[in-house]
matplotlib code that plots the C-alpha trace (Angstrom):
import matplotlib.pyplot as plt

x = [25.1, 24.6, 25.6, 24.6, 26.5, 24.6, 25.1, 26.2, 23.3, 20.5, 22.7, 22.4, 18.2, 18.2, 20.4, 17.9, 15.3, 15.5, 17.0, 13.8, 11.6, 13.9, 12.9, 9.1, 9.3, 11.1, 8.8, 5.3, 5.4, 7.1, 4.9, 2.0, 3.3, 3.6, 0.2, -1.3, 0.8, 2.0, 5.8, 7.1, 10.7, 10.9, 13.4, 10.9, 9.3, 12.7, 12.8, 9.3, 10.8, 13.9, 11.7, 9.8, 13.1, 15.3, 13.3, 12.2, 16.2, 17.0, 13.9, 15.3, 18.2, 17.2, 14.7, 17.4, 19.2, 16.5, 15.5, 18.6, 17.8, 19.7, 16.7, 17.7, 19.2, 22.8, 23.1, 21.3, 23.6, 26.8, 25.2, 25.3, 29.2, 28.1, 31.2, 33.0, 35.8, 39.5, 42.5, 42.7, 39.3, 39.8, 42.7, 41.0, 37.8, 39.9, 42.1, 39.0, 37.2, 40.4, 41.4, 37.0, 37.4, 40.6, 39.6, 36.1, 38.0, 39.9, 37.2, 35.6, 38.9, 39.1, 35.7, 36.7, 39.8, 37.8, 35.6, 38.2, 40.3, 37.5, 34.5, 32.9, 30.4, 31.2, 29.6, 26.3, 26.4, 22.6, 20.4, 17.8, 14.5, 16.0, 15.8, 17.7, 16.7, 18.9, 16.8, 16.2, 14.8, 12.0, 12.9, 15.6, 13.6, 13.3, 16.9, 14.9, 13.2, 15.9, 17.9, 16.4, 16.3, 20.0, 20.6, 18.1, 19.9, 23.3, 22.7, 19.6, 22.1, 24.8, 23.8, 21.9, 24.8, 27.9, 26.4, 24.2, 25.2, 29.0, 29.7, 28.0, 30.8, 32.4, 35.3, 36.5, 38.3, 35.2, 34.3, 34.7, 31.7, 29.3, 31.0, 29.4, 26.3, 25.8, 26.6, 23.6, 21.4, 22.8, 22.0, 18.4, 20.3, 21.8, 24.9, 27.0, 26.5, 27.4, 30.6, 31.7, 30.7, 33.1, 35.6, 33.4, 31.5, 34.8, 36.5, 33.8, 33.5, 37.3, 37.7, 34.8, 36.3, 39.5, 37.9, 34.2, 32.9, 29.9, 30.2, 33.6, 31.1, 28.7, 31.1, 32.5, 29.5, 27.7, 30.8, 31.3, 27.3, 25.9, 28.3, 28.0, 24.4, 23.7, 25.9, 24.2, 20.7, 22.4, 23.2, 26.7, 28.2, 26.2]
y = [-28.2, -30.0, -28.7, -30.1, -29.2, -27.2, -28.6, -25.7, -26.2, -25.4, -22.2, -20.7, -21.4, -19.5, -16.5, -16.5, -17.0, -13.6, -11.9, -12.6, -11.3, -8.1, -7.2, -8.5, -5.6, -2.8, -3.3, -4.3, -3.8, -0.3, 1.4, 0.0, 1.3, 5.1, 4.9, 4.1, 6.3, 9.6, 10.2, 13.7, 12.1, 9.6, 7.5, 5.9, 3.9, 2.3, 1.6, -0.6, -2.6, -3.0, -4.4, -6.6, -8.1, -8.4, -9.9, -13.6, -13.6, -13.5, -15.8, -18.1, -18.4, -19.9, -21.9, -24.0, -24.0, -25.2, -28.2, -29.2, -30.1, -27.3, -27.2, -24.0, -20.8, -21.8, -24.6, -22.1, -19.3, -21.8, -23.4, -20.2, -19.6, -17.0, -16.7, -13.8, -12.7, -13.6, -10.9, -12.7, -12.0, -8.3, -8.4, -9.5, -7.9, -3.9, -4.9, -6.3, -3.2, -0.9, -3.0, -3.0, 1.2, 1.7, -0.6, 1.0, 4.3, 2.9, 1.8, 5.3, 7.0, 4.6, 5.7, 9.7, 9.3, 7.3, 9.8, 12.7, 10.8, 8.8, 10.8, 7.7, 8.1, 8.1, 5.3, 6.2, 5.6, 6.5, 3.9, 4.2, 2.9, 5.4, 9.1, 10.1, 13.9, 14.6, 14.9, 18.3, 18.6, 16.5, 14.7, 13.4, 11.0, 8.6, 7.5, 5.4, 3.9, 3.0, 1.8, -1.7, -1.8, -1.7, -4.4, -6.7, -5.6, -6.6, -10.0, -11.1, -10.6, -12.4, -15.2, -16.8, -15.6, -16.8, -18.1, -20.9, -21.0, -20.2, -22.4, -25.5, -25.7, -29.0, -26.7, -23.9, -23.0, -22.3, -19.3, -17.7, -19.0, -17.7, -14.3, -14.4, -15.4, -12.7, -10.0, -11.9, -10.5, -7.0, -6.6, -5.0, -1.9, -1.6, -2.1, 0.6, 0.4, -3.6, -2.0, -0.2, -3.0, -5.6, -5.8, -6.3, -8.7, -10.6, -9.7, -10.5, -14.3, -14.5, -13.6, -16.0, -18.8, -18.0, -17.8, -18.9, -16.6, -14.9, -11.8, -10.8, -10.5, -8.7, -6.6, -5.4, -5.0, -3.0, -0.5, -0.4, 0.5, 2.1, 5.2, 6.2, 5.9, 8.1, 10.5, 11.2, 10.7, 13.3, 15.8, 15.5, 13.6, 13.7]
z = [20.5, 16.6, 13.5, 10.3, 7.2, 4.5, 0.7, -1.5, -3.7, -0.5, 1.0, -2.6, -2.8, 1.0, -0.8, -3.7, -1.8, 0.0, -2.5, -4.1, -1.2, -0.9, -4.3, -3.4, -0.6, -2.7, -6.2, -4.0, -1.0, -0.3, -3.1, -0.8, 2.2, 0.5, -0.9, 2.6, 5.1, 4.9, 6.3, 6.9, 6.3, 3.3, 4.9, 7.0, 4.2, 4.6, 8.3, 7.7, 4.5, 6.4, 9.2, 7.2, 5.3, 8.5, 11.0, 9.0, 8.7, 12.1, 12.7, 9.8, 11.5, 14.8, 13.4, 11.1, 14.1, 16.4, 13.7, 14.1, 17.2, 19.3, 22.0, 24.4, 24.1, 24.7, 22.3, 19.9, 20.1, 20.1, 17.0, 15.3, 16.0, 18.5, 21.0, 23.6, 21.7, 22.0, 21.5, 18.0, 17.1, 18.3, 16.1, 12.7, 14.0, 13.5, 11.0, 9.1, 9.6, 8.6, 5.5, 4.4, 5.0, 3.2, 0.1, -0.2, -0.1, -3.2, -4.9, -4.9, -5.7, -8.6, -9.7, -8.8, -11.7, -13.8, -13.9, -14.7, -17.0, -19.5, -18.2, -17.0, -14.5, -10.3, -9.0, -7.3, -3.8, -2.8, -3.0, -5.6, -3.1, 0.2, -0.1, 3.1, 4.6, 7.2, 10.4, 12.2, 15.8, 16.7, 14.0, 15.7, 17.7, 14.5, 15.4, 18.0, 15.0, 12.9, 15.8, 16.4, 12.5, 12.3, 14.7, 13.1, 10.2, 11.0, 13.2, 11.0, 8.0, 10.0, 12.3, 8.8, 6.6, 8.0, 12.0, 10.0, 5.9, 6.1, 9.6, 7.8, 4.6, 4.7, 3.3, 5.3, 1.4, 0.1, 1.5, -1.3, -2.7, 0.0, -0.7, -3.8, -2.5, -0.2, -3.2, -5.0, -2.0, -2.5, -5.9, -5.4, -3.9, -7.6, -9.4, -8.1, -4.8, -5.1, -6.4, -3.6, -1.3, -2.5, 0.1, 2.7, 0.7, 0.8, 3.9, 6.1, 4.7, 4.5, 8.3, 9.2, 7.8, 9.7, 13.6, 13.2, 15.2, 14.5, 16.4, 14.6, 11.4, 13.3, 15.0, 11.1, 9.4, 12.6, 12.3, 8.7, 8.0, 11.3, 12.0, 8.6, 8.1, 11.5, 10.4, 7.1, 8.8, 11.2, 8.6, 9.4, 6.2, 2.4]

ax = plt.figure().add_subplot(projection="3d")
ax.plot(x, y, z, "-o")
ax.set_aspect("equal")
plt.show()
């Protein structure tokens, strides 16, 4: 297994980078995609520029790795930080998740009094590129769609984030800095939302640089975003 470290200066070009391309997708390509197909549910335009965004990350990802010279699929996935977990990483794995949950919850709560105290506005938490329609019937069967979007979603984000990026600092202390380079490539979902997804924008990074393991980050961000995107796509939560 090699691992090369990453100079701060070439993690923040691959941040950039795709932060760049995601708003490439959202202002050029999604408007094409609409033009040329006709969806009965909106949130499907979605699932195709999440596609498209996703997978070169995950790809990105095992190619840096593979360059290094990591040769099969073992030395691969132990390049990335990809490991079974321990009862330590189970342990910062649910408190991670609960603390990410209950400071979120803040956040909101924050913006809720805000609101009713200076009249300032609630932070927005729809995204202003996804309409989501909560799916009826038939309908349902677009789950299947979105499912292998979510996972390329979470270890595409992941195993470049913190697997390749993060694992490479010389400095385990400077986590902090990545943290800001992964809110960089949430900023085309908008200001608000950014907002509300600060503590896992910090937890996640903090908890890396504590266990290196990769799985711990995918394990958190799977949990935090997937049981509450199927339950609005569900109908259950708005």
């Amino acid at each position: 297994m090699v691992q090369r470290n990453v100079k701060i200066i070439n993690g923040l070009l691959l941040f950039i980078g795709f932060t760049i391309y995601f708003y490439f997708l959202l202002y050029f390509i999604l408007p094409i995609i609409k033009n040329i197909v006709l969806f009965n549910n909106t949130i499907m335009y979605w699932f195709i520029t999440g596609y498209l965004l996703f997978t070169p990350l995950l790809l990105c990802s095992i190619i840096l790795a593979t360059v290094e010279g990591n040769k099969n699929v073992k030395d691969i996935l132990s390049s990335l930080n990809i490991k079974l977990f321990s009862k330590k990483d189970w342990k910062y794995s649910i408190l991670g998740l609960i603390f990410i949950l209950v400071f979120s919850g803040i956040i909101y709560g924050c913006s809720i009094i805000l609101n009713k105290t200076f009249g300032l506005p609630i932070l927005e938490t729809k995204v202003w590129f996804m309409e989501i329609q909560p799916l009826n019937g038939f309908d349902k069967i677009i789950i299947l769609i979105w499912l292998p979007m979510f996972i390329l979603n979470i270890f595409g984000e992941e195993l470049l984030w913190r697997g390749y990026i993060q694992s490479r600092l010389k400095d385990r202390k400077m986590w902090f800095i990545y943290s800001f380079m992964w809110l960089i490539f949430h900023l085309p979902f908008g200001i608000d939302l950014v907002i509300m997804l600060i503590p896992i924008i910090i937890i996640i990074p903090y908890i890396f640089s504590k266990q290196r393991n990769t799985l711990i980050s995918c394990f958190i961000h799977g949990f935090f975003n997937g049981p509450i995107f199927l339950l609005v796509l569900l109908g259950i939560l708005k």
